[in-house]
N, C-alpha and C positions, 0 to 999 in steps of 0.2 A: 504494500500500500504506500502509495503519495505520504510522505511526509507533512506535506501541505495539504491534506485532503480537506473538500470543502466541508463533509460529515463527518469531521475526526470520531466523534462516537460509535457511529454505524457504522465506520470503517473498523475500527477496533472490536467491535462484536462481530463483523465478516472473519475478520483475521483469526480472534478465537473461534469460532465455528469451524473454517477451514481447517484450520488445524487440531482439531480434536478428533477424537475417532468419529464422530457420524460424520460431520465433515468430509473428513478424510475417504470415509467411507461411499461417501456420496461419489465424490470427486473422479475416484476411483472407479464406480459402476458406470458412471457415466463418458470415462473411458479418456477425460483433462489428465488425468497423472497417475502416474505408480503412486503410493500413499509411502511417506516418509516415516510413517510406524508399522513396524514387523508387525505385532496382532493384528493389523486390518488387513496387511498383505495377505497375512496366511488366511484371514480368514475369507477376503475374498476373491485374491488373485488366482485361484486353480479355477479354470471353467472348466468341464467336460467336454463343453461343445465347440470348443478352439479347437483347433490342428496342431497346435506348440504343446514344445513338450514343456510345460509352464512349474511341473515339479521340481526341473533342475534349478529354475531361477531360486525357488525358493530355500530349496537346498544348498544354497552358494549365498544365501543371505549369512549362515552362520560365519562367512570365511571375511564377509564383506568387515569396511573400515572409511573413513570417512578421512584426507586430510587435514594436519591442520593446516590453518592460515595462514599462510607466511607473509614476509618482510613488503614483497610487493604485490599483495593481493589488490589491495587497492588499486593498484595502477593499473593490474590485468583488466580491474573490471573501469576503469576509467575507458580505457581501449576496447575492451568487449563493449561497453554499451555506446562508446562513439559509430562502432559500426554496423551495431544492432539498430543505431537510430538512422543509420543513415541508411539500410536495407529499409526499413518501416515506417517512416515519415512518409506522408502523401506527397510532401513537398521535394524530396531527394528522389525517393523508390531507386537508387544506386542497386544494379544486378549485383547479386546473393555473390555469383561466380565472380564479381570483380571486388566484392568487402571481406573474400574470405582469407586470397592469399595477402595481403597487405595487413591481414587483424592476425594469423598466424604469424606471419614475419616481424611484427613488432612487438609482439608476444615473446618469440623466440629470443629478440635481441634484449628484451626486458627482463628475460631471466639469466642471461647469458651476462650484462653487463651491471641489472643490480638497479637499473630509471628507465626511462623511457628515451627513445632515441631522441636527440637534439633535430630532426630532419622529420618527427613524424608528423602526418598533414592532419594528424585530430589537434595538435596543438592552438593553440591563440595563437593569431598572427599576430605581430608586434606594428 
């Protein structure tokens, strides 16, 4: 949710709903996301009537791990969402195929060098 949202109340009770199990659980049937808590998964990720074999996901949750956050998380997602906006704005619509190698590549150099390149074109022009 917007930080700035105009119903900060309602936003905050969206946010707890979603994330709780019925929520979650909703979200999930409805087919928006995997549900970020194992009991809902298990309980209602196996369908019978899919073709996948949806057992082994489940079976590879106990092995799953989450990273932590590192030093330049922030910046990764300064650069992901520069060119997530620039894919999904009405006003840009920049091809998917041309925001992808350019958000990898300054991704790379970002972990590689520790900031963000001096050359990258999400930056403020001066």
């Amino acid at each position: 949710m917007a930080g700035r949202s105009k119903q900060p109340a309602a936003s905050w009770e969206f946010m707890k709903f979603a994330n709780g199990s019925d929520g979650q659980a909703m979200l999930m049937q409805l087919g928006y996301n995997f549900s970020v808590r194992k009991s809902v998964a298990e309980k209602i990720f196996v369908d019978p009537k899919s073709p996948q074999s949806e057992e082994r996901w489940l079976a590879a949750t106990k092995y799953q791990h989450f990273e932590p956050l590192n030093e330049v998380y922030t910046k990764v997602r300064q650069v992901h969402n520069y060119y997530w906006n620039q894919v999904t704005d009405e006003n840009v619509r920049r091809p998917i195929t041309e925001a992808v190698r350019p958000a990898d590549e300054t991704v790379n150099k970002l972990y590689k060098g520790g900031d963000i390149p001096a050359d990258w074109e999400g930056l403020p022009q001066q």
